[in-house]
MITOR-682379 format. One record per residue (C-alpha): x, y, z. Coordinates in Angstrom, 1 decimal, padded with zeros to 4 digits, always signed. Example, Ala and Ser with C-alpha at 12.3 -4.5 7.8 and 13.67 -1.06 7.14 Angstrom:
BEGIN
[rec [+012.3, -004.5, +007.8]]
[rec [+013.7, -001.1, +007.1]]
***
This chain:
BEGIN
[rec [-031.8, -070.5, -045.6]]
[rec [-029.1, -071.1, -048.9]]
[rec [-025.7, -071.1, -047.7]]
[rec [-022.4, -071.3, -049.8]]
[rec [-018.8, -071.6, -049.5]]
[rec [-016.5, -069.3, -052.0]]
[rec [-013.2, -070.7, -052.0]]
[rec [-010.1, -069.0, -053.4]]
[rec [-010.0, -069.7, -057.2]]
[rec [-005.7, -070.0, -058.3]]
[rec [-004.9, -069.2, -061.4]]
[rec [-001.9, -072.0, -061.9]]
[rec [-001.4, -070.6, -065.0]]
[rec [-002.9, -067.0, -067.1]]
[rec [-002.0, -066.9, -070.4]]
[rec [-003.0, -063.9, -071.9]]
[rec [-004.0, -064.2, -075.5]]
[rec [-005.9, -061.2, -076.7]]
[rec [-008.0, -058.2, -076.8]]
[rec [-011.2, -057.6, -078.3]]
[rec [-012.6, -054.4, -080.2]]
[rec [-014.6, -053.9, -077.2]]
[rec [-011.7, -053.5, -074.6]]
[rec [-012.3, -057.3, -072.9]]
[rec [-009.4, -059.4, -072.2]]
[rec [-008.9, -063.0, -073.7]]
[rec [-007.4, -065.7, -071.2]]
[rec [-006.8, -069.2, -070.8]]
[rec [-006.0, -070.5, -067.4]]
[rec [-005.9, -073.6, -065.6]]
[rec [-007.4, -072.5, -062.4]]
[rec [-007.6, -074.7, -059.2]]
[rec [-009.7, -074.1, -056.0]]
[rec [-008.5, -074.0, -052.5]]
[rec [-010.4, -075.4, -049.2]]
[rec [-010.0, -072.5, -047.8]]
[rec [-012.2, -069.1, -048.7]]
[rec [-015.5, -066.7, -048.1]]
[rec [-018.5, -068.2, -046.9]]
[rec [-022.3, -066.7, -047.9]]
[rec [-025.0, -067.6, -046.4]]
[rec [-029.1, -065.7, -047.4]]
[rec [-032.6, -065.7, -045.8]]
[rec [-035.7, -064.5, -046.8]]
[rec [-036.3, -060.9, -046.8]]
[rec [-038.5, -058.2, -048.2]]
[rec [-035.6, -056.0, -049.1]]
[rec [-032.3, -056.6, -050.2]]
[rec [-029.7, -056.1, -047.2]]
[rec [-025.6, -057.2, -046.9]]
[rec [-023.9, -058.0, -043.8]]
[rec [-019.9, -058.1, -043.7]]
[rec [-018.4, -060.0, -041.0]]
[rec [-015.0, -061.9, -040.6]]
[rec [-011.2, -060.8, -040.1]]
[rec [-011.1, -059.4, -043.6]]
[rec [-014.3, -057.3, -043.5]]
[rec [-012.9, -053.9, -043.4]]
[rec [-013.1, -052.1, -046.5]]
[rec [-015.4, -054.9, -048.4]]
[rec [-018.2, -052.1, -049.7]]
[rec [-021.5, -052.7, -048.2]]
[rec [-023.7, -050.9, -050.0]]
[rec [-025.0, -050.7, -054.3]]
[rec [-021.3, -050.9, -055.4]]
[rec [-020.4, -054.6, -053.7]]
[rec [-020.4, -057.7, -056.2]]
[rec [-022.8, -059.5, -053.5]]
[rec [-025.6, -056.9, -054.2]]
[rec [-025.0, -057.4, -058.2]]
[rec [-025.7, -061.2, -057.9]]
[rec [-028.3, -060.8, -056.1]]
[rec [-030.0, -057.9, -058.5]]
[rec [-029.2, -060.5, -061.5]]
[rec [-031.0, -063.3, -059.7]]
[rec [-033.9, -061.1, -059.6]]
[rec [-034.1, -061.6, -055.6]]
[rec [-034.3, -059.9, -052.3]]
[rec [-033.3, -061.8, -049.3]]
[rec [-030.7, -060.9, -046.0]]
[rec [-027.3, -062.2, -047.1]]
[rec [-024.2, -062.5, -044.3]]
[rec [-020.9, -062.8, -046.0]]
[rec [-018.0, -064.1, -043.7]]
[rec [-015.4, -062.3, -045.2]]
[rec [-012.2, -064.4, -044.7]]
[rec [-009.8, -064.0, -047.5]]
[rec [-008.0, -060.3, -048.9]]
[rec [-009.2, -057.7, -051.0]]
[rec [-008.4, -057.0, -054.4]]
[rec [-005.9, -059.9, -054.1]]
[rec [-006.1, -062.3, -057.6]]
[rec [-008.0, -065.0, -055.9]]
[rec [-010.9, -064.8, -057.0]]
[rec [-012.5, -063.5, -054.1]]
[rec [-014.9, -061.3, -054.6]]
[rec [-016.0, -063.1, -058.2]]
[rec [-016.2, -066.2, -055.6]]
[rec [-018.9, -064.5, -053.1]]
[rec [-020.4, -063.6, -056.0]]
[rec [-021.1, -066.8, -057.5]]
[rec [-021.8, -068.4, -054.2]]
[rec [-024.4, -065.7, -053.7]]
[rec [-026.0, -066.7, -057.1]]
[rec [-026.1, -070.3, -055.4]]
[rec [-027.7, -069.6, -052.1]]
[rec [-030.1, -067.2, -053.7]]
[rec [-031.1, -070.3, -056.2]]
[rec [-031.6, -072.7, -053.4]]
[rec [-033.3, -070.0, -051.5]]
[rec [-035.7, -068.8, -054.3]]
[rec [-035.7, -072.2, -056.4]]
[rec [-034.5, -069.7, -059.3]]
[rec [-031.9, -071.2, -061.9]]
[rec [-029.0, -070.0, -062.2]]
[rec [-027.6, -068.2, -065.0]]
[rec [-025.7, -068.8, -067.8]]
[rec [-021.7, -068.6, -067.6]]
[rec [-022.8, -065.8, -070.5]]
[rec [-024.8, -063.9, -068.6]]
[rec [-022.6, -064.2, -064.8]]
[rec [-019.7, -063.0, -066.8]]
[rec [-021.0, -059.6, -066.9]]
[rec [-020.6, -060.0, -063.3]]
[rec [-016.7, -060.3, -063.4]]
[rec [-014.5, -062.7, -065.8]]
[rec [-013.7, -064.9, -062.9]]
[rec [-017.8, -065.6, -061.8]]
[rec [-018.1, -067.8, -064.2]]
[rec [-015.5, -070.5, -063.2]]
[rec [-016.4, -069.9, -059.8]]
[rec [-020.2, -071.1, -060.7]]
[rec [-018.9, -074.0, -062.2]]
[rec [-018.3, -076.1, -059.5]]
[rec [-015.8, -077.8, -061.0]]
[rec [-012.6, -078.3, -058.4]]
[rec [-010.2, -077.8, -061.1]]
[rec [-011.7, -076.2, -064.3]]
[rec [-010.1, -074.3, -067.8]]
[rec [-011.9, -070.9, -068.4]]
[rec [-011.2, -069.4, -071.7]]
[rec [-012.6, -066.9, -074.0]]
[rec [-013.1, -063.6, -072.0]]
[rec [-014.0, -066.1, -069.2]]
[rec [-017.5, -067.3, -070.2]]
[rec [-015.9, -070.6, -071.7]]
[rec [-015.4, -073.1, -068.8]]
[rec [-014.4, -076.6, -069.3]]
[rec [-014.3, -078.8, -065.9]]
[rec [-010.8, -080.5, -066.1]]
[rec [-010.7, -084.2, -064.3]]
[rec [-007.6, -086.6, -063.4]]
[rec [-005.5, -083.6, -062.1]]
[rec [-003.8, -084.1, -058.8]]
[rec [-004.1, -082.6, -055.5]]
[rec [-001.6, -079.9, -054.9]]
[rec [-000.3, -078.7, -051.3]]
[rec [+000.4, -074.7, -051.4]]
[rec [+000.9, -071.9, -049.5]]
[rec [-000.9, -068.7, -050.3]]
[rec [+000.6, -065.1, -049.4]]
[rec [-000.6, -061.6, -049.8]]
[rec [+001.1, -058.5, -048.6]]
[rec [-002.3, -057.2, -047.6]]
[rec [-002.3, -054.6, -050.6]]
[rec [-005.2, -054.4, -052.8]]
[rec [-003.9, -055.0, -056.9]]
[rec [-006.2, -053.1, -059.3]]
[rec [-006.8, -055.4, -062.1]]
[rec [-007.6, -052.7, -064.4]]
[rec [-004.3, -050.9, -063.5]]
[rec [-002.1, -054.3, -064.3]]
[rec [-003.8, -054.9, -067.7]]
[rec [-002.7, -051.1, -068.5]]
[rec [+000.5, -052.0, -068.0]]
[rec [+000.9, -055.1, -070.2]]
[rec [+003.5, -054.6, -073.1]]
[rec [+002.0, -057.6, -075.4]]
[rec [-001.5, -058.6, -074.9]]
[rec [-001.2, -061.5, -078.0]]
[rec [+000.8, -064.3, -076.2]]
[rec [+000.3, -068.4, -077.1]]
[rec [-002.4, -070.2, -075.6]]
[rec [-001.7, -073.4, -073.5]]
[rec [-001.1, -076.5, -074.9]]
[rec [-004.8, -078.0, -076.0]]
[rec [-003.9, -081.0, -074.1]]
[rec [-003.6, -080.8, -070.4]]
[rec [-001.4, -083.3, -068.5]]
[rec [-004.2, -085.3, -067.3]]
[rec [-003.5, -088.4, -064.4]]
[rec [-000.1, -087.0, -064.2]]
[rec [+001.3, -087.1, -060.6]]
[rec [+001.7, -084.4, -058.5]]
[rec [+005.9, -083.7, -059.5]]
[rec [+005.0, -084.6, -063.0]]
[rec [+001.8, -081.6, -063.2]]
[rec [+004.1, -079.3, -061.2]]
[rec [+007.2, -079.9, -063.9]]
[rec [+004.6, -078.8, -066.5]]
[rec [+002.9, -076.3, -064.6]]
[rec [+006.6, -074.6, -064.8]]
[rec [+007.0, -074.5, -068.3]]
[rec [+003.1, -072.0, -068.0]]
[rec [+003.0, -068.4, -067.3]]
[rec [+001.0, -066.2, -065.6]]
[rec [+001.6, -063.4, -067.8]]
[rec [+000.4, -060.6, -065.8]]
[rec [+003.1, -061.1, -063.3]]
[rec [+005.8, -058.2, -064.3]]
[rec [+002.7, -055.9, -065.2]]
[rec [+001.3, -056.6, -061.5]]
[rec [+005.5, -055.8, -060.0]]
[rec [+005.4, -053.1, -061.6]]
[rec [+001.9, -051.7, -060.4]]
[rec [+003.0, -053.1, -056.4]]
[rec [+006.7, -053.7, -056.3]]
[rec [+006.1, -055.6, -052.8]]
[rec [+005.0, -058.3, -055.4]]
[rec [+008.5, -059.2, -056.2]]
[rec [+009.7, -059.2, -052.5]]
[rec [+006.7, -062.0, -051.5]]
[rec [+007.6, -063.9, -054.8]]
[rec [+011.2, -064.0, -053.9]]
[rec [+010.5, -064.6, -049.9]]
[rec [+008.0, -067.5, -051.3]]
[rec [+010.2, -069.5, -053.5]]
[rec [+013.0, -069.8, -051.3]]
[rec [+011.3, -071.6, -048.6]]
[rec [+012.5, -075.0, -048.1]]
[rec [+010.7, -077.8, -050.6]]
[rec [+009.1, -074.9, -052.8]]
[rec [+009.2, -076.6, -055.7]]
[rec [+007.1, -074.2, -058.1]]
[rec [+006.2, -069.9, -056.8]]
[rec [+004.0, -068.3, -058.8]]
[rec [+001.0, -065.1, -058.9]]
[rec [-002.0, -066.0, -059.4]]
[rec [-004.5, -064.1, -061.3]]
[rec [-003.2, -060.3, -061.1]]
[rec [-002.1, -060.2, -057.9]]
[rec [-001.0, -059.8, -055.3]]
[rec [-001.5, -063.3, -054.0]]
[rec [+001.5, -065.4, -055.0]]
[rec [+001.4, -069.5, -053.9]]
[rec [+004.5, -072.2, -054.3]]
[rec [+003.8, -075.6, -054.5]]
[rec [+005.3, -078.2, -052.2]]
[rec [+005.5, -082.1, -052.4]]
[rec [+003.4, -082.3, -049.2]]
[rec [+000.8, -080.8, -046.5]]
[rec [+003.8, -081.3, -043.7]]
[rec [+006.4, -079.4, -046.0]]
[rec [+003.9, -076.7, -047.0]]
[rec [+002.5, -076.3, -043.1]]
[rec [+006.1, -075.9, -042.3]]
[rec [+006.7, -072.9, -045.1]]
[rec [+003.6, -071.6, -043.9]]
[rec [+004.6, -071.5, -040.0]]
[rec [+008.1, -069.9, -041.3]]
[rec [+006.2, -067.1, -043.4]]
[rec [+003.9, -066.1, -041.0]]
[rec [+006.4, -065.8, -038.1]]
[rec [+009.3, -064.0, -040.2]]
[rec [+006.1, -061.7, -042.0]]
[rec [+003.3, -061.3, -039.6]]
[rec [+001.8, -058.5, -041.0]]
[rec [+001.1, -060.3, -044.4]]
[rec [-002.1, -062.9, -045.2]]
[rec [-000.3, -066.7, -045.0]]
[rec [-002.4, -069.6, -045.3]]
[rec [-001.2, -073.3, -046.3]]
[rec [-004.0, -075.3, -048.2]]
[rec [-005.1, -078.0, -050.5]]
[rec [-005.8, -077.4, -053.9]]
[rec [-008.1, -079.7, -056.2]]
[rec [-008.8, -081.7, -052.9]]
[rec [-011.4, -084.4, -053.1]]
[rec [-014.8, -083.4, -052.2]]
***
């Protein structure tokens, strides 16, 4: 049996630097992984069948039209795969581009099959690729087929919230004004310390953030709610929503925020977590 673990992929920063002939999106982002996420695991099977458990299961498409049965088509394989669906839908972490890629994973230690190129798991999502990489924090360029493993950045203590409202990626990039912004820097504040990364990580973007308000105006609300919270020290969106994290100077001061989320919002996703954290 090949199992995986999909974490949430957070985009710390989404700069948003072109647009090809062909309609594709060019990115740069700095994008850290979280211990928490998905988990896949696959066995042997004559015909290709998905099973969707876990609190977040309801809704995830079972059938020809999920990511899961795309990787596994790519991969050339049949087999049973179980997905423990844990984080939300649609939510700019990554999270079905994660299954995905951890699906590619257990179906190549299942089948010995390698795995594919970042060019050719990119026609799976822009995100797949990164999330193949392995790499705990990792700089994915390009229309996302360029990945560059980033070492000597710190671990980071966050919260993650999501109103439990699907964001259409497709509908935020329609709403971009200016789709030719600057890169970041081409040197990355490498074995900077935590306060140091985050004071840089301000001066970033995410530049799908008004697009995204203005496609789920709740958005705005857990931004707000999120960067008030006592030590918050950086909020942001990651990816196109509607996930939005701060960053906090430790695990006790982001398990706190957490605690104060969850009880004043109980009907949104909270979760504090490590990101970049040592394997």
């Amino acid at each position: 049996m090949g199992e995986t673990f999909a974490p949430a992929k957070i985009n710390l920063t989404l700069h948003v630097t072109g647009q090809r002939e062909d309609g594709y999106h060019l990115l740069d982002s700095l994008v850290m992984f979280a211990d928490v996420g998905d988990r896949i695991s696959a066995s042997v099977s004559e015909e290709l069948d998905l099973v969707i458990e876990g609190p977040m299961a309801a809704g995830v498409p079972t059938g020809a039209d999920n990511i899961i049965t795309h990787a596994a088509n790519l991969m050339g394989a049949t087999a049973q795969i179980r997905l423990e669906k844990n984080l939300p839908l649609a939510a700019g972490i990554g999270g079905g581009s994660a299954d995905a890629a951890a699906t590619l994973k257990a179906l190549s230690q299942l089948t010995g099959t390698p795995l594919p190129s970042y060019g050719q798991s990119v026609s799976l999502g822009a995100d797949v690729p990164v999330c193949l990489s392995g790499a705990r924090a990792a700089r994915m360029r390009g229309i996302g087929d360029v990945v560059e493993p980033v070492a000597g950045l710190p671990t980071l203590h966050a919260v993650l919230v999501n109103p439990k409202i699907p964001v259409l990626t497709v509908e935020v990039f329609k709403r971009m004004k200016d789709k030719n912004n600057t890169p970041m820097p081409e040197q990355l504040p490498v074995a900077a310390s935590a306060g140091e990364f985050i004071e840089w990580l301000s001066e970033m973007r995410n530049d799908l953030e008004q697009a995204a308000i203005e496609a789920e105006p709740v958005i705005a609300q857990v931004f707000n709610t999120l960067e008030v919270t006592p030590g918050c020290l950086l909020a942001r969106m990651s990816g196109s929503g509607g996930t939005c994290f701060g960053l906090y100077g430790d695990a006790e001061t982001a398990a706190s925020a957490a605690g104060r989320l969850q009880e004043s919002f109980p009907s949104w996703w909270v979760t504090a977590t490590q990101l970049n954290a040592p394997a």
